[in-house]
BAGU-24808 format. One record per residue (C-alpha): z, x, y; residue in one letter. Coordinates in steps of 0.1 Angstrom, whole numbers, plus 5000, padded with zeros to 4 digits. Example, Ala and Ser with C-alpha at 12.3 -4.5 7.8 and 13.67 -1.06 7.14 Angstrom:
<donus>
+------+------+-------+---+
!   up ! east ! north ! r !
+------+------+-------+---+
! 5078 ! 5123 !  4955 ! a !
! 5071 ! 5137 !  4989 ! s !
+------+------+-------+---+
</donus>
This chain:
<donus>
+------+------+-------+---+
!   up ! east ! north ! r !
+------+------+-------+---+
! 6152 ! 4145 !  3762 ! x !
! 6137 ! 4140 !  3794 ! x !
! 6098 ! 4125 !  3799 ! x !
! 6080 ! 4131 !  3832 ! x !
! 6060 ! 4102 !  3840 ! x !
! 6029 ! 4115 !  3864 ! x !
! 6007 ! 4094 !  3886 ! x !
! 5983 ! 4106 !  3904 ! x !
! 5974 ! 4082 !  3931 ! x !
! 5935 ! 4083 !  3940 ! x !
! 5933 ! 4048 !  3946 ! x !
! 5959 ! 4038 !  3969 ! x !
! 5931 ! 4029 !  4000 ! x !
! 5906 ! 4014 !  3976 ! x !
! 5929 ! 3996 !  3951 ! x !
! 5967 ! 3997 !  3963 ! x !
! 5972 ! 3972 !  3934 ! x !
! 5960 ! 3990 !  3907 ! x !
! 5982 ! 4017 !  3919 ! x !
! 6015 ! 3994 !  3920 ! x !
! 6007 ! 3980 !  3890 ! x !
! 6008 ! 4012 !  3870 ! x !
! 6041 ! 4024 !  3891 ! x !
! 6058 ! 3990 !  3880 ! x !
! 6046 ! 3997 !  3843 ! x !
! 6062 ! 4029 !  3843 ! x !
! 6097 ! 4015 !  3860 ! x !
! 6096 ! 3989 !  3834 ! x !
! 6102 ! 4016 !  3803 ! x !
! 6130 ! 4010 !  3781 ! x !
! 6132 ! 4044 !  3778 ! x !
! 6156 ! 4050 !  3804 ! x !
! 6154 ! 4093 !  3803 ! x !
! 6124 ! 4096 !  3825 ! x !
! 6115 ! 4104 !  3860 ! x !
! 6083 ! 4095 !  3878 ! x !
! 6060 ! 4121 !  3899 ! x !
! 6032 ! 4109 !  3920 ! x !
! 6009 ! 4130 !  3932 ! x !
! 5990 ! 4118 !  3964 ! x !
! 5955 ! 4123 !  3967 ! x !
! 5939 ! 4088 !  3982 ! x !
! 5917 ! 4114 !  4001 ! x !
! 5907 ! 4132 !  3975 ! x !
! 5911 ! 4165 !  3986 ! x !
! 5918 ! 4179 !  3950 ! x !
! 5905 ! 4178 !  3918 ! x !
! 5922 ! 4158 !  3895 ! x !
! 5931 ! 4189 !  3874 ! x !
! 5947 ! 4202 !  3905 ! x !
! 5968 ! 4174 !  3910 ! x !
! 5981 ! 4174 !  3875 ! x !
! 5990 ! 4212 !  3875 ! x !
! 6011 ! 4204 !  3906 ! x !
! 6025 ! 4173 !  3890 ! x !
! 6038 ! 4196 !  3860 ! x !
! 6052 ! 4221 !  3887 ! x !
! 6073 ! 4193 !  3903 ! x !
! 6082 ! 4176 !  3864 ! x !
! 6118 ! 4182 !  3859 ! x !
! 6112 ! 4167 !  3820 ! x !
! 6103 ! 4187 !  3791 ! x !
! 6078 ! 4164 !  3781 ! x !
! 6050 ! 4155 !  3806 ! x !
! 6031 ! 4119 !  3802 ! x !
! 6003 ! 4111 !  3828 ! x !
! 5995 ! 4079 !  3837 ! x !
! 5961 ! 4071 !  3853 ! x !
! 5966 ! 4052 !  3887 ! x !
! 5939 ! 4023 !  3876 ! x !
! 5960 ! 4022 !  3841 ! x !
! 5996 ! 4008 !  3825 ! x !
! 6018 ! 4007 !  3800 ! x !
! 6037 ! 3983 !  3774 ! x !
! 6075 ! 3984 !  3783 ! x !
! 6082 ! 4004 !  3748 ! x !
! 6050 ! 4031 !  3753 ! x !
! 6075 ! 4061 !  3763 ! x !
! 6103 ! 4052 !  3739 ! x !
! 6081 ! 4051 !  3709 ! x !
! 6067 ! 4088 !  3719 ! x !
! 6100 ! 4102 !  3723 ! x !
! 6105 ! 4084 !  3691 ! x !
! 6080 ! 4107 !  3672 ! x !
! 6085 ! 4137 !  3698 ! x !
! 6117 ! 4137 !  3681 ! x !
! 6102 ! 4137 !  3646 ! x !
! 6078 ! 4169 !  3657 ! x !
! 6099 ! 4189 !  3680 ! x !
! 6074 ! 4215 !  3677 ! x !
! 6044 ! 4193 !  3689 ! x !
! 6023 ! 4203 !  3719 ! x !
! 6009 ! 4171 !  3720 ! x !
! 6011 ! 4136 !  3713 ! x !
! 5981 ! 4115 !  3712 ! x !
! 5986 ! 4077 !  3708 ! x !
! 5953 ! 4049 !  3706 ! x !
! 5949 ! 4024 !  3736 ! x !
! 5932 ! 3992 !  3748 ! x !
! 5902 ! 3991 !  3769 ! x !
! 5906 ! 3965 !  3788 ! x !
! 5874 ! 3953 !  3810 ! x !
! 5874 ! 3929 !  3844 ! x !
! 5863 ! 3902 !  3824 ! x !
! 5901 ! 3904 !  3809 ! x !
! 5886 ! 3912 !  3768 ! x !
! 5902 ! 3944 !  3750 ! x !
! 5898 ! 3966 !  3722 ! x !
! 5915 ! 3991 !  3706 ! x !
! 5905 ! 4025 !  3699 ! x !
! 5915 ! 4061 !  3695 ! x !
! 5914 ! 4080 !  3728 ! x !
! 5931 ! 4111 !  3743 ! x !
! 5958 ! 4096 !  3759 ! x !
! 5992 ! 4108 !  3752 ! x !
! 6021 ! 4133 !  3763 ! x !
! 6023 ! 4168 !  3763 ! x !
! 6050 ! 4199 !  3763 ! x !
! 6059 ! 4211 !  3800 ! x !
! 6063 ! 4244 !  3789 ! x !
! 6025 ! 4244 !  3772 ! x !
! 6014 ! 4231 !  3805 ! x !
! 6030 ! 4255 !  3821 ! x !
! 6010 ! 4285 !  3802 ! x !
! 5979 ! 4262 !  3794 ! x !
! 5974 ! 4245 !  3830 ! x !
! 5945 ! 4220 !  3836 ! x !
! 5911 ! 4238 !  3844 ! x !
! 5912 ! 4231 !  3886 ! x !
! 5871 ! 4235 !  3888 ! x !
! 5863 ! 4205 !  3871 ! x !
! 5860 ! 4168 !  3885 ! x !
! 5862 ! 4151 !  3848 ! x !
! 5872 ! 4159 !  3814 ! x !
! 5901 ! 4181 !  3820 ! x !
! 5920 ! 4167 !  3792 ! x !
! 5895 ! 4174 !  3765 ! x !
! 5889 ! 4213 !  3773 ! x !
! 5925 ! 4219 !  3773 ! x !
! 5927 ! 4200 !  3742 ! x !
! 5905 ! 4226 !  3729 ! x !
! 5934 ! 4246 !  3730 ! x !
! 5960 ! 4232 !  3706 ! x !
! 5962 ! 4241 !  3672 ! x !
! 5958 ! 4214 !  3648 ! x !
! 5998 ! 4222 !  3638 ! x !
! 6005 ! 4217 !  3675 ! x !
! 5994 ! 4183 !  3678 ! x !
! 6006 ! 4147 !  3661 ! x !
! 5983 ! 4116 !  3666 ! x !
! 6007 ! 4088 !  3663 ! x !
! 5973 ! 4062 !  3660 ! x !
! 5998 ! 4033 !  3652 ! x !
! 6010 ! 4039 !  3688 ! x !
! 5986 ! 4018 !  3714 ! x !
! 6006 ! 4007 !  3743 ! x !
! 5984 ! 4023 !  3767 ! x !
! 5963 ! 3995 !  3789 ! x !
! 5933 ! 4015 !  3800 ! x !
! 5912 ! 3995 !  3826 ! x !
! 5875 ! 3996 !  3824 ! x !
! 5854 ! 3988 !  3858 ! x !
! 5825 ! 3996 !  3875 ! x !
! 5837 ! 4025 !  3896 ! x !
! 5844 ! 4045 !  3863 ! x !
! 5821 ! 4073 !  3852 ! x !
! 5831 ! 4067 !  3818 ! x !
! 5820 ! 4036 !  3822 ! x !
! 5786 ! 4039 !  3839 ! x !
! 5777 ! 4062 !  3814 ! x !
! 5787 ! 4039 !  3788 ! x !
! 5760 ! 4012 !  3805 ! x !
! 5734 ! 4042 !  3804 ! x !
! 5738 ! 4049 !  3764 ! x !
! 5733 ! 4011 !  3756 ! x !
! 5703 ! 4008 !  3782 ! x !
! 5689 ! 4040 !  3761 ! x !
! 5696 ! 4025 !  3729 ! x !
! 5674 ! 3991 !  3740 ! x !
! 5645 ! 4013 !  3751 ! x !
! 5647 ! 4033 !  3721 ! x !
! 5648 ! 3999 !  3697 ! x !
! 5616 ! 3988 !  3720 ! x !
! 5597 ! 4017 !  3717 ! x !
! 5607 ! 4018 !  3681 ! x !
! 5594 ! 3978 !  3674 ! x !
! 5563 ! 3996 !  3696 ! x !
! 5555 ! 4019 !  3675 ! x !
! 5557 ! 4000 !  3644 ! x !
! 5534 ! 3973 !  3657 ! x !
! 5510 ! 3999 !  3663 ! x !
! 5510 ! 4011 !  3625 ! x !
! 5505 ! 3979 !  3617 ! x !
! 5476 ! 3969 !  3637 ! x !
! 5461 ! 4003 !  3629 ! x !
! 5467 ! 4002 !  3594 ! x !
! 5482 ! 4039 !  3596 ! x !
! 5501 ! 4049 !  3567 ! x !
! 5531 ! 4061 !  3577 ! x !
+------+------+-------+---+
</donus>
């Protein structure tokens, strides 16, 4: 069984060794059956569900794995997929946990849609091409629940966490909201105390 390992290289002006580190990651596989695509868009010129339908075009693997460019692996990440591809031949999709990793070096692990999926689902189900984020999550949309296998013991995807991330800044908004809202909330409360209000 072959794997397709595609990278799709956004980051090679701003940070080249982000980029080399998650093309040495996927070299360093013990699962020797795989092949790696990279897809060159340092300009930017396509969206990122552009770039991964022409990775799958190029993929001469059955099973297609993308690696993000700011991202790595652990040396046995692809062998323990085949592992279970091999256990669910009929799986569309294999979704594993990872580790966020931030600048300041500290992880944790969590579930997250990271995985591999069937070239020939791909191949009928491509990557919505209109979109700038989230392409992975509406196609997910369309797997059965019989055509996918979360292998959560699985976590040897490093994804990196920094400041140029949308995820990331987003992430910074929610827990700025949830500090006004606990202000306003200790507001409020102080109010109905001074005021003797019954609430």
């Amino acid at each position: 069984m072959q794997i397709t390992i595609a990278i799709i290289n956004s980051r090679g002006n701003t940070n080249p060794e982000w980029v080399e580190a998650a093309i040495a990651s996927a070299r360093s596989q013990y699962y020797r059956n795989a092949e790696i695509v990279i897809i060159d868009n340092r300009d930017k010129l396509y969206t990122i569900g552009k770039c991964r339908n022409d990775a799958v075009k190029q993929a001469k693997g059955e099973y297609v794995f993308f690696l993000d460019d700011d991202d790595w692996i652990s040396k046995d990440y692809l062998l323990n997929l085949a592992y279970i591809a091999k256990e669910y031949p009929k799986a569309k999709w294999i979704s594993t946990s990872c580790f966020f990793v931030h600048e300041d070096k500290t992880e944790y692990r969590e579930e997250a849609p990271i995985g591999m999926w069937r070239k020939d689902f791909l191949l009928e189900k491509p990557f919505p091409e209109n979109v700038v984020r989230y392409e992975d999550v509406i196609l997910h949309k369309e797997i059965q629940d019989t055509e996918k296998v979360q292998a959560l013991h699985i976590a040897g995807y490093f994804y990196r966490q920094h400041n140029h991330m949308n995820s990331f800044k987003k992430a910074k908004i929610k827990e700025e909201l949830k500090e006004d809202i606990k202000c306003l909330s200790l507001e409020i409360e102080n109010i109905i105390k001074n005021k003797n209000v019954i609430a």
